[in-house]
C-alpha positions as CSV (number, residue, x, y, z in Angstrom):
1,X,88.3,122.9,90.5
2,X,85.4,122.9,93.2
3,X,84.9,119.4,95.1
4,X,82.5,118.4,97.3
5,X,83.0,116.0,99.8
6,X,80.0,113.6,100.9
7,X,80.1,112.0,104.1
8,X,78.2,109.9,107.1
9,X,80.7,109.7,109.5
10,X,83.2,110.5,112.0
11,X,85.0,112.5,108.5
12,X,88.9,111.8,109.3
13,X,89.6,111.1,105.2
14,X,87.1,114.4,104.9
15,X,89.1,116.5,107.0
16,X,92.8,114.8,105.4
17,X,91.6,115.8,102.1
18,X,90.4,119.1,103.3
19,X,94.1,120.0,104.9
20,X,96.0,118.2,102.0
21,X,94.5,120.3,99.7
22,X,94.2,124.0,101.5
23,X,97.4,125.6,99.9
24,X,96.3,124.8,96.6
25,X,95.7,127.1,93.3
26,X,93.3,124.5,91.4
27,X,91.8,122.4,93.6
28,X,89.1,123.9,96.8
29,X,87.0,122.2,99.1
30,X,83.9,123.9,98.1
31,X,81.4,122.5,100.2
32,X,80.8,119.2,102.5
33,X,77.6,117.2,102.2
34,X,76.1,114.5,105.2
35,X,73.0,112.9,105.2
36,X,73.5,112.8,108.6
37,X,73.0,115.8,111.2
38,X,75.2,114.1,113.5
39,X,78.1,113.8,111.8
40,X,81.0,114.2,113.5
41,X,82.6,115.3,109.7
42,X,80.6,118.5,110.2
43,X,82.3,119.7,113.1
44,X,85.7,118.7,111.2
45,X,84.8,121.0,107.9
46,X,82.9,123.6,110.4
47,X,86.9,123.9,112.2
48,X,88.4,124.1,108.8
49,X,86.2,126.8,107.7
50,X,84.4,124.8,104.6
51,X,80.6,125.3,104.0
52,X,78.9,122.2,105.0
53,X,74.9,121.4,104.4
54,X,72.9,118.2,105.5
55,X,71.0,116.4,102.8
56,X,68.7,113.2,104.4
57,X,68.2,110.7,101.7
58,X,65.0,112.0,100.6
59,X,66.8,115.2,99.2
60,X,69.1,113.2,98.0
61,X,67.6,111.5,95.8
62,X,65.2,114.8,94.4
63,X,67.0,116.0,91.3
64,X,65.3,119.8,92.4
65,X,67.3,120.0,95.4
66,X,70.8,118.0,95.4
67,X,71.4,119.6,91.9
68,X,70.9,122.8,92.5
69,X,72.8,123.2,95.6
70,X,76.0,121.7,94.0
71,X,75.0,124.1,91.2
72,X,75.1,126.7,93.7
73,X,79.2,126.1,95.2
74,X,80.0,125.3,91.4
75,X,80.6,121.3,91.8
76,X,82.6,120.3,89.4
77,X,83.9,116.9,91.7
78,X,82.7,114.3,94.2
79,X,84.2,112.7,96.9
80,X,82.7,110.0,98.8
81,X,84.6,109.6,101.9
82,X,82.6,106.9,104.4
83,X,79.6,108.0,102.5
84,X,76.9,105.2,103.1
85,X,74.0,105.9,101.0
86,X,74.2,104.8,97.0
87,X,74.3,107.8,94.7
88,X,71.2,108.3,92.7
89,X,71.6,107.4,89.2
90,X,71.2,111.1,88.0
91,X,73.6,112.7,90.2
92,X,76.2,110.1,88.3
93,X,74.9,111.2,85.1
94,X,75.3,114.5,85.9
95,X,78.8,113.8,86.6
96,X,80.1,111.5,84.7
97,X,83.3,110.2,85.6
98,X,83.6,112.4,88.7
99,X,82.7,111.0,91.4
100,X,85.0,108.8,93.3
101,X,84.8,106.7,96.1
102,X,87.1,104.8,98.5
103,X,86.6,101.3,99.6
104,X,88.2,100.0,102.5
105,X,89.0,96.3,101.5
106,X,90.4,95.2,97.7
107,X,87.9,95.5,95.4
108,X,86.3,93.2,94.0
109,X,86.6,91.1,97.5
110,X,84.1,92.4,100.2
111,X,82.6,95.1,98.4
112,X,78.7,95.6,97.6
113,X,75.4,96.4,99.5
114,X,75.7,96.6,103.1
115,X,79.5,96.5,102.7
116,X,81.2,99.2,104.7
117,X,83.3,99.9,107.8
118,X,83.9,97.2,110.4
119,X,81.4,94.8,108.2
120,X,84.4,94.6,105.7
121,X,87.1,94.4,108.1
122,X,85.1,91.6,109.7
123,X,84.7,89.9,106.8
124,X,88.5,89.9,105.6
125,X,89.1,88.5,109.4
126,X,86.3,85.7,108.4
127,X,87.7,85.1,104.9
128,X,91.2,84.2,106.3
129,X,92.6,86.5,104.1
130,X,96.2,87.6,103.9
131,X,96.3,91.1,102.8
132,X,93.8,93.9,102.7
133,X,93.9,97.3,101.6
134,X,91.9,100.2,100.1
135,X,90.5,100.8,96.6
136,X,89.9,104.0,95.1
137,X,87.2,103.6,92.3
138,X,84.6,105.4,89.9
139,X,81.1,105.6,91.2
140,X,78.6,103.9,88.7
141,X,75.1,102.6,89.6
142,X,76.7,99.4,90.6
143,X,77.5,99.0,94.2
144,X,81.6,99.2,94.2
145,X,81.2,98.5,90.9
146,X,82.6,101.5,89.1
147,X,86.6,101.2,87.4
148,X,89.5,101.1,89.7
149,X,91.5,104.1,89.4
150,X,94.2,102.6,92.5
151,X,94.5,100.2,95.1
152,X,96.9,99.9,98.1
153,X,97.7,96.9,100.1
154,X,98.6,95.7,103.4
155,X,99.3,92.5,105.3
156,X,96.7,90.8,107.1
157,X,98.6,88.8,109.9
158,X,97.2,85.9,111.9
159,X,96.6,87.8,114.9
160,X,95.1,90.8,113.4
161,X,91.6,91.5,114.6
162,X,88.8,93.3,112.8
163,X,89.9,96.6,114.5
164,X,93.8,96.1,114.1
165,X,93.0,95.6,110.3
166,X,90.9,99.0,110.5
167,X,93.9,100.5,111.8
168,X,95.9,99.3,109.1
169,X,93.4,100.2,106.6
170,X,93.0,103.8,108.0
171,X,96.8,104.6,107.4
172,X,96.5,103.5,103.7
173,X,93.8,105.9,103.3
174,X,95.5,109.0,105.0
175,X,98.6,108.2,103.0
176,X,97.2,107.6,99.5
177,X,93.5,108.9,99.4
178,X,94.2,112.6,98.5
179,X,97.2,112.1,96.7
180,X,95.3,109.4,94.5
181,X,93.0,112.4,93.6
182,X,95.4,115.0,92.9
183,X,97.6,112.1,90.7
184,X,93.6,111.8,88.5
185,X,92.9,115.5,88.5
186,X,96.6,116.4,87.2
187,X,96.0,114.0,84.3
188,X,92.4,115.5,83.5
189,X,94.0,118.8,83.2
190,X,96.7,117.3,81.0
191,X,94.1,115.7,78.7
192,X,91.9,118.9,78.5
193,X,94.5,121.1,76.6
């Protein structure tokens, strides 16, 4: 299977995914995708030797070009990782049921428009919270709205500040993001014969 990973950022759950899956037989990092040029994710895939492209929002949302090129590196997957634009509702229908994202907070808490990064982790700090995590989840036109295929937790303590809980956060997602994904595609395999 080809993935694609789409990404805004720094790309450390981009590259994890990248290395967890480069001995594989099934599964390849086909190409990454940014809509930003400065993307330190770029440099990550760029090292790893994975095709990477820049598509600014615009293109992202014309059928004629974000179409085609995943046509192009046979895209048969999706991975938002840190991906901050929503996903026009065509790309979803042209992959329905395959594209996932991760969230960094519990789903259904702190999720939605203009929740991401250190605005979640803020807002668990703000909520009083006890236990965060991340939450791994379908992409549907709904802002972190899509079914939840798996969420981990940690503790929130007392003391923990919006970049502590980051911290904790992060080491769910390097633990559990790519094996999450291997775990779903495993099953679609088993339900396709």
């Amino acid at each position: 299977m080809n993935i694609a990973i789409f990404v805004s950022g720094s790309g450390s759950n981009c590259e994890n995914i990248i290395r967890y899956f480069q001995g594989s037989d099934s599964i390849k990092t086909a190409l990454v995708v940014s809509n930003r040029s400065d993307a330190y994710a770029l440099e990550r895939a760029k090292r790893l030797g994975v095709p990477s492209v820049v598509v600014p929002k615009a293109q992202l949302n014309d059928p004629a070009i974000i179409l085609p090129l995943l046509q192009e590196y046979g895209i048969e997957f999706i991975i938002l990782a840190g991906f901050l634009p929503m996903v026009p509702d065509f790309l979803i229908d042209a992959f329905p049921r395959s594209i996932v994202n991760i969230h960094p907070a519990l789903l259904p808490r702190h999720g939605g428009k203009g929740m991401w990064g250190h605005h979640v982790h803020e807002a668990v700090k703000a909520a009083g919270d006890t236990e965060t995590g991340i939450t791994i989840h379908y992409v549907t036109p709904v802002c972190d709205g899509g079914e939840i295929i798996a969420q981990f937790s940690t503790p929130v303590a007392p003391d923990d500040t919006p970049e502590t809980i980051a911290d904790k956060v992060h080491i769910l997602e390097m633990a559990h993001f790519p094996k999450v994904l291997e775990q779903l595609w495993k099953e679609r395999e088993e339900q396709n014969q």
